[in-house]
N, C-alpha and C positions, 0 to 999 in steps of 0.2 A: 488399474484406475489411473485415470492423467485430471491433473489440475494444472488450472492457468493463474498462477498468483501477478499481478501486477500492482507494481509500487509505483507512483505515480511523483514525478519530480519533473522539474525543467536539466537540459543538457547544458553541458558549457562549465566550466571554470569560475563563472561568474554569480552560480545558483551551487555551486559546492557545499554538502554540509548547513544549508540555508532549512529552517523549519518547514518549505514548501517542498523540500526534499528530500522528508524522511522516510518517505515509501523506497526511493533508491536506496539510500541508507540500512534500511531493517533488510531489503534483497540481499544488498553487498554485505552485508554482517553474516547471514543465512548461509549465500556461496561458499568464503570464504571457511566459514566452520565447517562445509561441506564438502570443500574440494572444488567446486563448481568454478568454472569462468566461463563469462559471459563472452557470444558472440555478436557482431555488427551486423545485423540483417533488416530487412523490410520492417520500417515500421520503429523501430527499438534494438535495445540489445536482453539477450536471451539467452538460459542456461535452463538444463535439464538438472534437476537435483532429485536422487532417488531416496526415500525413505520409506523402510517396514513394506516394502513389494507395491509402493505409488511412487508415481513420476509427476513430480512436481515441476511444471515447468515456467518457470521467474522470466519476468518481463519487464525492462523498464522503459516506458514506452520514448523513442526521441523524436513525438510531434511537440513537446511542448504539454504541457499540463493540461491548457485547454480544449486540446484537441486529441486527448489521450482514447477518446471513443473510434478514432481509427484505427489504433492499433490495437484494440483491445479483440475487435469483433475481427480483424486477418487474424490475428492467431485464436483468436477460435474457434474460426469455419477452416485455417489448415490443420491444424492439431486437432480437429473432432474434438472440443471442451464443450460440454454439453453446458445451460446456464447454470447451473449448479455444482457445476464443481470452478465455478468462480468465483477469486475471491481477490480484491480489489483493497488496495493499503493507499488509505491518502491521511495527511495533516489537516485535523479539525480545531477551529478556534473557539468552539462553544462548550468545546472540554477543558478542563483546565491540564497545566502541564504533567503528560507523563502518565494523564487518564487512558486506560485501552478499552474501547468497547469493539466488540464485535454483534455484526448486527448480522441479520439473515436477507434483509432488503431492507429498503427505505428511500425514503428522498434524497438529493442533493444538501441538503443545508447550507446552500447557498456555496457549494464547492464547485467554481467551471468546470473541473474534471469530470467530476460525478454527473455535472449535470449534460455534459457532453455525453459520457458513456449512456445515460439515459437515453440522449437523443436519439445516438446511433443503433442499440440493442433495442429499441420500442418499448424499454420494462426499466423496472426497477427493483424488480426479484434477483437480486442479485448481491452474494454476502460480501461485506464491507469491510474492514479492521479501520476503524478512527485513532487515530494518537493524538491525545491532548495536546498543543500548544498554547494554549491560554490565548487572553485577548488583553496584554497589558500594553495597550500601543494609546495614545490621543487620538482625538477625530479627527476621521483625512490621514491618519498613519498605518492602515491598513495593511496595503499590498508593501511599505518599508520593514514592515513588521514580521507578514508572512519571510518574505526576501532576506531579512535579516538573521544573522546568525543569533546562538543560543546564548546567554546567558553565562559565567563561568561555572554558578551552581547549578543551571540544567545540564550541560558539557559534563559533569560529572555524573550527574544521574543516567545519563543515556546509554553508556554500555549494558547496565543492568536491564532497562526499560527495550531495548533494543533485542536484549537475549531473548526476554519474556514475549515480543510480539516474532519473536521465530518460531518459540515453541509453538504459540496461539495457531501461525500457520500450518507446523507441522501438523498439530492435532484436529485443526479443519480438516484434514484431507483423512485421516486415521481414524478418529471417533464420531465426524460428522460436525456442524453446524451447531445444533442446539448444546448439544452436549458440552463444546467448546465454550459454548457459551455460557452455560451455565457455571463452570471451572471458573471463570478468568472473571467474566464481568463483575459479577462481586466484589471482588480482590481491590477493584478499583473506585 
């Protein structure tokens, strides 16, 4: 069984570590515990990570967040990832921080990634992991907020927070979707 997990962040030095980036973030924590490093190819960078006889194969796309539905759907149709064994990690603002949901499909919520990935895939069946980042920003401080880095008392929460949406992935690909879901989403 092969899965396409994509974390969805911006490239560059300048989006490092930024709450818009913690889909690269939970990948790099994943590899890293894994052995894994990431390649430079078409689209993103990619790594193959084995667990329990599945290949998990981690994506972090580098068109840019909003155009993250181009690289989503090349490593699908090369990799043969059927739409269900995808499973797509972006930063949501309508959970509060350090919230994980894992959903099985749904809307954008107003995420250009997501809704990008929509555009391109023609569905929205497609499983999601959300990581709270709250919405403690003023009106008009939105996109400085997403962009902006963490707090010192999130910074410290995040390694933990970060473990716990590795397992979430490992366990999509191992015991299924619902199931996963039903484990985790509660908790939060």
């Amino acid at each position: 069984m092969k899965y396409l997990i994509a974390g969805l962040g911006n490239i560059g030095p300048a989006y490092a570590h930024t709450r818009h980036n913690i889909g690269f973030d939970i990948l790099d924590a994943l590899a890293e515990a894994s052995g894994v490093s990431f390649m430079d190819k078409r689209y993103g960078f990619i790594g193959e990570m084995k667990y329990r006889a599945r290949g998990y194969w981690l994506l972090k796309p580098s068109t840019f967040v909003n155009l993250s539905g181009n690289a989503v759907r090349y490593w699908m149709k090369k990799l043969k990832i059927p739409l269900e064994n995808l499973l797509v990690v972006v930063d949501d603002m309508a959970l509060p921080f350090g919230t994980l949901r894992l959903r099985a499909s749904g809307g954008d919520a107003g995420h250009n990634g997501l809704a990008h990935i929509n555009a391109i895939l023609g569905t929205t069946g497609y499983a999601r992991l959300r990581f709270g980042i709250g919405d403690a920003f003023y009106p008009g401080g939105q996109v400085n907020y997403v962009l902006g880095e963490w707090t010192g008392e999130q910074q410290q929460q995040l390694p933990g927070l970060i473990e716990t949406a590795g397992e979430i992935i490992k366990d999509f690909g191992v015991i299924g979707v619902e199931r996963t879901m039903n484990r985790y989403n509660k908790k939060s």
